[in-house]
C-alpha positions as CSV (number, residue, x, y, z in Angstrom):
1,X,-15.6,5.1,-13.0
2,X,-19.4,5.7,-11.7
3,X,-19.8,7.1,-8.3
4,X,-21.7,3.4,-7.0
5,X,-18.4,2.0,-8.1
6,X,-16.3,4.7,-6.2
7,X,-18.6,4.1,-3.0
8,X,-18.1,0.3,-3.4
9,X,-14.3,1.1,-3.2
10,X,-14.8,4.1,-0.6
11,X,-16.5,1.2,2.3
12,X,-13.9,-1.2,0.8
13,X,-11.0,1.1,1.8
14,X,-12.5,2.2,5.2
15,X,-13.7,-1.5,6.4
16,X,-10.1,-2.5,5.7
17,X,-8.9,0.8,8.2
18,X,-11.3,0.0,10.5
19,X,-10.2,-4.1,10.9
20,X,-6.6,-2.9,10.8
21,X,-7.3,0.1,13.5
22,X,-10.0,-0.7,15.3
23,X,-11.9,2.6,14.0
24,X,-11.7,4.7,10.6
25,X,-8.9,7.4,11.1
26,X,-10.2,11.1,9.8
27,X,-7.3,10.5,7.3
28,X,-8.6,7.3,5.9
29,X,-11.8,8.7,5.2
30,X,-10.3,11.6,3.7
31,X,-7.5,10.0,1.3
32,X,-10.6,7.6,0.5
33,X,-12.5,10.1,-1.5
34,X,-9.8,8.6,-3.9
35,X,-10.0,4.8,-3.7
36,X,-7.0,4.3,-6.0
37,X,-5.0,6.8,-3.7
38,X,-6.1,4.9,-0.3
39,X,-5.4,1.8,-1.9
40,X,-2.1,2.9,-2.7
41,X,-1.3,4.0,0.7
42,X,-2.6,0.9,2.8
43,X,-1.3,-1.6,0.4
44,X,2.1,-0.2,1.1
45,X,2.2,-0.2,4.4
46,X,0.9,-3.6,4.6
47,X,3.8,-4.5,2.1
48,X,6.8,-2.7,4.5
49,X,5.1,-5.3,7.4
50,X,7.6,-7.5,5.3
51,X,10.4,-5.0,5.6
52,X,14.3,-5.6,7.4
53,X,13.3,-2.5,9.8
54,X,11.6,-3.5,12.8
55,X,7.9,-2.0,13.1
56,X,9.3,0.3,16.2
57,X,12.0,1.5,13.5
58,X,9.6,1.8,11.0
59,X,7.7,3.9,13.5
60,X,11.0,6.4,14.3
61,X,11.0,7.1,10.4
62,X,7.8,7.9,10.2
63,X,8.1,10.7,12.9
64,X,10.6,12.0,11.8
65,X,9.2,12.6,7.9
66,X,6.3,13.4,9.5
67,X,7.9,15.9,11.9
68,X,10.4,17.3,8.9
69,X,6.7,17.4,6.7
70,X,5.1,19.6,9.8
71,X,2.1,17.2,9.5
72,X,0.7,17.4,13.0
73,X,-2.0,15.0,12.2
74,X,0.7,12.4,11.5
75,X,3.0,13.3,14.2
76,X,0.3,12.4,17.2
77,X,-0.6,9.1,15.3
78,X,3.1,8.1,14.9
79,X,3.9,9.8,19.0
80,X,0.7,7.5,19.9
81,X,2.5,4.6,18.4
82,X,6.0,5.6,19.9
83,X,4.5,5.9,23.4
84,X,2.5,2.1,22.5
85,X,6.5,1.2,22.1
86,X,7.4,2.3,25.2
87,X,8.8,6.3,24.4
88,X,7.6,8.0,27.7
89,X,5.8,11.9,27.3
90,X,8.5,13.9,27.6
91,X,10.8,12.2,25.6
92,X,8.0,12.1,22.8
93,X,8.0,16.3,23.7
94,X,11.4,16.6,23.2
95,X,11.2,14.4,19.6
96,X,8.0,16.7,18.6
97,X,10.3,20.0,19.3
98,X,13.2,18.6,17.1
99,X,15.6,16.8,20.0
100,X,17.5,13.6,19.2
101,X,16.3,10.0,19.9
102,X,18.7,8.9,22.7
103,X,19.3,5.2,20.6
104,X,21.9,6.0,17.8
105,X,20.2,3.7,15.7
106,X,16.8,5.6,15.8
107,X,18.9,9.1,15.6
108,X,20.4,7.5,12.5
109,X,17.8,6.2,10.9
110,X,15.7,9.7,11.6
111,X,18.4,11.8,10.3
112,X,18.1,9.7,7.0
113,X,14.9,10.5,6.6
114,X,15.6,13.9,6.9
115,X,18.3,14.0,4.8
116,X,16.9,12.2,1.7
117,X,13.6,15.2,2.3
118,X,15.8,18.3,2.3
119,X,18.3,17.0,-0.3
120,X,14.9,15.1,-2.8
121,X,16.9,11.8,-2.5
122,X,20.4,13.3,-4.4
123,X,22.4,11.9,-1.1
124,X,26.1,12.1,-2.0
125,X,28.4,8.7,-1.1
126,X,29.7,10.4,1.7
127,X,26.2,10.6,3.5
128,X,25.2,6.7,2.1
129,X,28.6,5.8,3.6
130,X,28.1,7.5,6.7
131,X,24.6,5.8,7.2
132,X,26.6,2.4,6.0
133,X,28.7,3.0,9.0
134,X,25.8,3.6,11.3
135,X,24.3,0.0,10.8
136,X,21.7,0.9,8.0
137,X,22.5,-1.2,5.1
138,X,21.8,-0.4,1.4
139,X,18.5,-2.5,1.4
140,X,17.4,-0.5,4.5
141,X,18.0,3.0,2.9
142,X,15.8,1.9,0.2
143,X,12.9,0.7,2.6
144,X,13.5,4.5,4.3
145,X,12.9,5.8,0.7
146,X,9.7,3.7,0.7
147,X,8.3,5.0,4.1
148,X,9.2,8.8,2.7
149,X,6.7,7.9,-0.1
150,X,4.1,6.5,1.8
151,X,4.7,9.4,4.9
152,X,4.7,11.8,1.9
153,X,1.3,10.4,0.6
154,X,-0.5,10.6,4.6
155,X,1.6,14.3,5.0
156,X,0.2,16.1,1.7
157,X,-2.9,14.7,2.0
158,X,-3.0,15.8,5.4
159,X,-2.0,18.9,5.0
160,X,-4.4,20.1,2.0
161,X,-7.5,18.5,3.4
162,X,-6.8,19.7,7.3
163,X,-7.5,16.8,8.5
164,X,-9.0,16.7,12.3
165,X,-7.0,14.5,15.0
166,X,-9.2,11.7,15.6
167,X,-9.7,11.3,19.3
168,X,-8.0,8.1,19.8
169,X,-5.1,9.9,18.4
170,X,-4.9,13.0,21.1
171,X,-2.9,12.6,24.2
């Protein structure tokens, strides 16, 4: 591919951020170095829109990979999100610090996230069932696989290109 068509793609990828946004996150400009990559990346997120978990569970996962990944870039634009959802400071403090989300459903659904990370997705029955039990159906597990794909995608990236927090991302 010649570099005029990887700039074509490059303003593709970050006019699509910025309408979505409102401005280009430091990330998007960063993972659009590769268009394919980007693409990749905002097509699936557009795609889990469609998903059974609600955009505020969606939201827990992400933290949580993102916290378990130590991706600090990720963690304010998912804490900004949180707080846009109605989590207040502190309770976003004690989430950032490794606390427990105070709904069961969001503790649930953060501590399969963190699971399928530590154990690379080899959950045993015994942890599917227990997750079963919590209200996370089958279909739902698979959409948290999904998210740790995408999260994993945003974290790595993040993390070799130390990305700068974009200002509408601090505080």
């Amino acid at each position: 591919m010649d570099t005029s068509t990887i700039a074509r793609e490059q303003q593709t990828v970050q006019e699509a951020a910025k309408e979505k946004f409102g401005f280009i996150p430091n990330f998007i400009k960063e993972i659009s170095q590769a268009p394919a990559a980007a693409q990749v990346y905002l097509k699936g997120t557009e795609i889990m829109g469609s998903a059974s978990l609600s955009q505020d569970e969606q939201e827990v996962v992400k933290f949580a990979i993102s916290r378990e990944n130590s991706c600090e870039y990720c963690l304010a634009a998912h804490s900004k999100a949180l707080q846009q959802a109605g989590f207040d400071k502190a309770e976003l403090e004690t989430l950032r610090n490794g606390g427990p989300f105070s709904n069961n459903r969001y503790q649930s659904l953060a501590e399969l996230a963190q699971l399928l990370i530590e154990k690379r997705g080899w959950l045993e029955s015994s942890d599917i069932n227990r997750f079963n039990q919590a209200g996370i159906s089958q279909p739902q597990v698979y959409e948290v696989i999904a998210l740790v794909g995408l999260k994993t995608i945003s974290n790595y990236v993040n993390h070799i290109a130390h990305t700068d927090l974009d200002p509408q991302l601090q505080g």
